[in-house]
C-alpha positions in Angstrom: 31.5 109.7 58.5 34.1 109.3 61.6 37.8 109.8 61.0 40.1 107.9 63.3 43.0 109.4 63.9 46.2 107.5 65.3 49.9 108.3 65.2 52.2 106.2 66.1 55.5 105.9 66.9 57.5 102.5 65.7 60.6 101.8 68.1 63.6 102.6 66.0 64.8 99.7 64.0 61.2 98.3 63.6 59.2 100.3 60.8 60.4 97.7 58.0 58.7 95.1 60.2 55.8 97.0 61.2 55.1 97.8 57.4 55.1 94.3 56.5 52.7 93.6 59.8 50.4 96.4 58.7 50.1 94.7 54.8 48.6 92.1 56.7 46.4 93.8 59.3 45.3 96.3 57.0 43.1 93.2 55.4 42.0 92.0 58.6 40.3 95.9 59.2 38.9 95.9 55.9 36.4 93.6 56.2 34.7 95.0 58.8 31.2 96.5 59.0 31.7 100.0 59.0 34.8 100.1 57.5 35.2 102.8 54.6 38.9 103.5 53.9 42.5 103.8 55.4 45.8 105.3 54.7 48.6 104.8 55.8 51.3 107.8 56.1 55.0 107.5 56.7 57.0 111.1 57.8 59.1 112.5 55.7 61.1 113.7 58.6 61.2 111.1 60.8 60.9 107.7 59.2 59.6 105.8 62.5 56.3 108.1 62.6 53.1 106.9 60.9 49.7 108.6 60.8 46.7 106.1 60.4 43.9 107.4 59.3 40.4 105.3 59.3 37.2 106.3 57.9 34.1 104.8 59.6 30.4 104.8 58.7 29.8 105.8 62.8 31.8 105.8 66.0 30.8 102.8 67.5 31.9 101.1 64.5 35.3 101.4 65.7 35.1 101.5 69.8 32.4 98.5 70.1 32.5 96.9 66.3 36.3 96.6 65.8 37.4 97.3 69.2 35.4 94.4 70.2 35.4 91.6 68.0 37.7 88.9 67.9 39.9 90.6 64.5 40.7 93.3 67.0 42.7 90.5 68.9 44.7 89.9 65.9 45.2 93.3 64.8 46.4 93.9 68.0 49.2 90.4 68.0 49.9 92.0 64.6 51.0 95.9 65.3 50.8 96.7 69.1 54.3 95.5 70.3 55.7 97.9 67.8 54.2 101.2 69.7 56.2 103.2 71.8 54.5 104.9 73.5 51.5 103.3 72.6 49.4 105.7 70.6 46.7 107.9 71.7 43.3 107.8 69.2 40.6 110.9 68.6 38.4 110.4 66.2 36.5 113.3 63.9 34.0 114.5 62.0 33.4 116.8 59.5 32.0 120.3 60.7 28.7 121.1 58.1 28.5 124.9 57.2 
């Protein structure tokens, strides 16, 4: 399993609108293969910082699967003009004793 781990930063003003964008892309993400489970978190101490956080079956399910296919296109119309700066992604995985 691959975490995705994004946070982002919604220009002040916007993070009523980009809530209501990410109801909708969050069902565009979903269906994908690969996919295993979001959340979206909102700080308490800053209410324009988010921390998405994707589970993946593998890593190429998000940089080739969903980064490539045409639902990435409207993920991005969807969220990206409310980024700045536009958010840097790691992903991770669990360390195994």
């Amino acid at each position: 399993m691959i975490l995705e781990v994004a946070p982002l930063q919604i220009i002040p003003g916007q993070a009523a609108a980009f809530e209501l964008a990410f109801a909708q892309a969050q069902r565009i993400i979903s269906t994908l293969p690969g996919y295993a489970g979001h959340q979206l978190q909102r700080s308490l101490t800053d209410s324009h910082r988010y921390l998405l956080l994707v589970n993946w079956q593998r890593l190429e399910d998000h940089t080739q699967g969903f980064r490539g296919s045409p639902q990435y296109q409207e993920w991005k119309a969807l969220l990206h003009h409310f980024y700045d700066p536009f958010p840097t992604v790691e992903h991770f995985q669990a360390v195994q004793p």
